[in-house]
N, C-alpha and C positions, 0 to 999 in steps of 0.2 A: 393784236392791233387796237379791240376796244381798250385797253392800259394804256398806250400808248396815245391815243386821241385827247383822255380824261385829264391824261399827264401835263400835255399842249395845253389843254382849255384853263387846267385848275393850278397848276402848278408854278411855268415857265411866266417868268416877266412879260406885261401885257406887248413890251418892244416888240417880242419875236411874233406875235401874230400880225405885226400891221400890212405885211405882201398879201396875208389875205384878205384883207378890208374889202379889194375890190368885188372880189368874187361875193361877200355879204354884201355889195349893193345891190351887185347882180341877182341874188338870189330874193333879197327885197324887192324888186321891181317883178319877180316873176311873181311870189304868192299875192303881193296885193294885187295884180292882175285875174290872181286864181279867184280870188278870193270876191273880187267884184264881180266878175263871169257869173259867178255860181249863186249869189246871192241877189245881185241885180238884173241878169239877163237870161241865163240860162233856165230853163225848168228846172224842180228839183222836187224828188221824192217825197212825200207828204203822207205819214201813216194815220190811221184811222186810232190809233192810241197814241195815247199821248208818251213824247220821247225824250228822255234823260239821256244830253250828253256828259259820260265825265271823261276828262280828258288832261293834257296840262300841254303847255307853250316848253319844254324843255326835255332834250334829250336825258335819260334816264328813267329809274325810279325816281314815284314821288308819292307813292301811296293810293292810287288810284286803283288798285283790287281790295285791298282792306277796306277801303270804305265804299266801294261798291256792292262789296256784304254786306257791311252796316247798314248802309242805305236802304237797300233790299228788304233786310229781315225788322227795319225798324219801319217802313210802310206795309211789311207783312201783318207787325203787329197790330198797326191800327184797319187792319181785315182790305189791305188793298192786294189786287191780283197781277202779280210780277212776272215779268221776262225778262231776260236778261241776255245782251248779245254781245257774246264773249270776241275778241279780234282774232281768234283762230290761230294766232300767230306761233310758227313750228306743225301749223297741223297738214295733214294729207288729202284733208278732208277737203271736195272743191264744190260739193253739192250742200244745200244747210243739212244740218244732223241736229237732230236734238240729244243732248247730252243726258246717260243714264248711268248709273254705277258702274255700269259695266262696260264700260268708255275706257281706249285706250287713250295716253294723253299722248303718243306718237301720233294720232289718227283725228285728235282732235284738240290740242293741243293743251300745255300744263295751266293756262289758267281759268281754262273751259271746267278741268276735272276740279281744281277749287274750290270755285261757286257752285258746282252741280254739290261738293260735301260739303258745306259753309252756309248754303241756305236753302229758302224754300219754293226758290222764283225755277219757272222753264228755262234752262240753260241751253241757248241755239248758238251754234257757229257755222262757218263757212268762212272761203277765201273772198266774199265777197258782204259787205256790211247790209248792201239795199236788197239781196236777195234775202239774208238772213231774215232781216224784217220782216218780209212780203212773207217769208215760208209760218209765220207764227200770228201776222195781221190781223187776220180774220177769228182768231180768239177774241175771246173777252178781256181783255188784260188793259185794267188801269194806267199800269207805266210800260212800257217797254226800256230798261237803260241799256244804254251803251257803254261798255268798260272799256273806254280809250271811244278816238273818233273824233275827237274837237275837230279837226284839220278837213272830216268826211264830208265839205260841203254841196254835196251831192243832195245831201239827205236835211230837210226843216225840222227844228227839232224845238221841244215848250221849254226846254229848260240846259241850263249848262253849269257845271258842276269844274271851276279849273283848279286844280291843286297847283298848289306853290308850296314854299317854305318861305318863312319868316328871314332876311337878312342871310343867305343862302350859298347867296350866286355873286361871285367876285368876279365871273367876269360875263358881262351881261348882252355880247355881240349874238348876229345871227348867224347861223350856220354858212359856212364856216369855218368863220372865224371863231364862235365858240357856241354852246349849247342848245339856242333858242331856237326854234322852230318857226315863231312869230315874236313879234315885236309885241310885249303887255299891250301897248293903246289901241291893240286889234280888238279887245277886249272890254267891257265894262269891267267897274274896278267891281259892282255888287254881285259876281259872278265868282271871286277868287274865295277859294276857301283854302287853310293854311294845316299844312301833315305835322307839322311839330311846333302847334300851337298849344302853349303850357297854362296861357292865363284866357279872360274872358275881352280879351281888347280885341280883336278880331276874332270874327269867324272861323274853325278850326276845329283840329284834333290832333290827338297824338296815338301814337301806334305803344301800345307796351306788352312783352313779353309777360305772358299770364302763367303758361306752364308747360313742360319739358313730356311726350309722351312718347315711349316707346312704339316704333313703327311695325310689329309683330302682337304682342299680347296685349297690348295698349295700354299697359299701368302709366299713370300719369304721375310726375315729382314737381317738385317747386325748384326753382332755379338753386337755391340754398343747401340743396343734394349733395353729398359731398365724392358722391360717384361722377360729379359734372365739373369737377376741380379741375380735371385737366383732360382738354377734349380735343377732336378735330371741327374742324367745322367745313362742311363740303359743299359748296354753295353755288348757283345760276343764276344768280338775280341781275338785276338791272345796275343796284348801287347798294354793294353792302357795307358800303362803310357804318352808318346807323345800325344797325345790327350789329357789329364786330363791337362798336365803341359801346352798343347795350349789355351787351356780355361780359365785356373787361369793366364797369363800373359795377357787374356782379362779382366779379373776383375770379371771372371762368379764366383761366388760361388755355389760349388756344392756340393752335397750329391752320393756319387757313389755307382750304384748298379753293380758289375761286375760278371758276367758267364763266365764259361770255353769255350774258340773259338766252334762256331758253336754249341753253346745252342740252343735246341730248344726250344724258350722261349712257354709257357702257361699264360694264363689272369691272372692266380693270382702269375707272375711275377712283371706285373705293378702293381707300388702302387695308390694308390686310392690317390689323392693329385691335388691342383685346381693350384699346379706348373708346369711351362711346364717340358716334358721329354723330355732331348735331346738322339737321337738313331744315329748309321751311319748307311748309307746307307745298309750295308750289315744285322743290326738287323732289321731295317725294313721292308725289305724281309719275314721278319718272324714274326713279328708285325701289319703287313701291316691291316688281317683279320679281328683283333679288333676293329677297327676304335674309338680308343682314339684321341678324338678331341684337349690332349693338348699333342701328341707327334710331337715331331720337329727333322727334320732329318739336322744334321749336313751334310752339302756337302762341297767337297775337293779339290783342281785343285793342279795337279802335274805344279812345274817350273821349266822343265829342265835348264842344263846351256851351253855355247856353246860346250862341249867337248862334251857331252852325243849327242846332233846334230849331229857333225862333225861324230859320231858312228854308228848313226842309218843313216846317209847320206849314207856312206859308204857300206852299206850293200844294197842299193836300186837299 
């Protein structure tokens, strides 16, 4: 069904969406209604550390876990004390948990186990964002972020992080009629920071494939392998289009098997095949228990550029 909705949004001539126009006014009049409730009149949760949302205005991926590591482990370095409150989303979990290795990612969901191996912040989840907070408040912790939550205006937060892409989105309606969740002008523009920003003209980063690591004995290769020549690629994500197109400009030939974000895959998901599988990090989570000797997890290193610095300097 997700294929089919992407298909409408990205594909079909903007003609065929216009019966749905009405229902995007509808749906405008309801969030700016949410949206004034919760900021002008209603109470709203207020933690005693300071709260990073990152978040984005668009259905899909946009890079919003990658750089919530980044973020994370580059205020780690300058000796600030991190939490991290993961959206639980696929987990079981309805009380907060704090996240430990030994986390199952059915019970606490795949991008909970992530950040708990990607960096050095408390990783809390629960089905609920203001209880998460409250269960970890009373720590000492400099930032508390939020990975996703723009929308959670429930909760006041010091700071917001919105990922976009650069030139992106051909078609720019609300849901839905197409992808948006909010209208940009919900937004300050000095809030948008951009996932596949190559130069220093806006605020930004790029996501690039670093190195290829088996998911049993851990030997790591370089894309350039020539054991990686012809692969599967078994995938959960959000939007893997940018990954597929990162892989075929390495020369990978691939065979794609794609699932709707946050699949919980089963064993006779993997194909039986003496090719390696490539997973990210986030299907591995969920992979992990089968211990297929030829899946290979793709790993990623966020490149900030100096404007994105000069932003998160700013706020420290």
């Amino acid at each position: 069904m997700y294929r089919l909705i992407f298909y409408i949004w990205h594909k079909l001539p903007k003609i065929f969406l216009i019966p749905f126009l009405p229902l995007s006014l509808v749906f405008f009049v309801i969030i700016t209604i949410r949206k004034f409730l919760f900021t002008k009149i209603l109470s709203r949760y207020t933690a005693s550390s300071k709260i990073i949302i990152i978040g984005n205005i668009v259905v899909g991926g946009s890079g919003k876990t990658p750089f919530t590591i980044w973020l994370s482990n580059y205020l780690s370095s300058r000796k600030k004390n991190i939490a991290i409150v993961s959206s639980g989303y696929g987990s079981a979990s309805k009380e907060a948990t704090i996240i430990t290795p030994q986390s199952k990612a059915n019970r606490v969901g795949d991008e909970a186990i992530v950040l708990q191996q990607n960096t050095s912040a408390n990783i809390v989840t629960s089905n609920n964002r203001i209880k998460s907070t409250m269960h970890i408040d009373n720590k000492d912790f400099d930032y508390i972020i939020h990975d996703d939550g723009l929308q959670h205006y429930k909760m006041n937060r010091n700071y917001e992080f919105i990922i976009s892409k650069i030139n992106k989105y051909h078609n720019n309606f609300l849901l839905p009629c197409g992808p948006f969740r909010e209208p940009k002008f919900f937004h300050s523009d000095k809030k948008y920071i951009y996932s596949n920003c190559y130069d220093n003209e806006l605020p930004g980063f790029y996501v690039k494939i670093s190195r290829i690591r088996n998911g049993q004995n851990q030997d790591t290769f370089f894309l350039d392998d020539k054991r990686f020549t012809n692969c599967y690629l078994l995938t959960a994500i959000a939007d893997s289009r940018d990954l597929i197109n990162d892989l075929k400009k390495n020369n990978i030939k691939i065979e794609s098997l794609i699932y709707p974000d946050h699949y919980q895959f089963s064993i006779d998901d993997i194909p039986l095949t003496n090719k390696p599988i490539l997973v990210t990090e986030k299907d591995f989570a969920k992979l992990k228990e089968y211990k297929f000797e030829n899946i290979y997890i793709i790993e990623q290193s966020v490149l900030p550029n100096d404007k994105l610095i000069k932003m998160v300097e700013e706020l420290i």
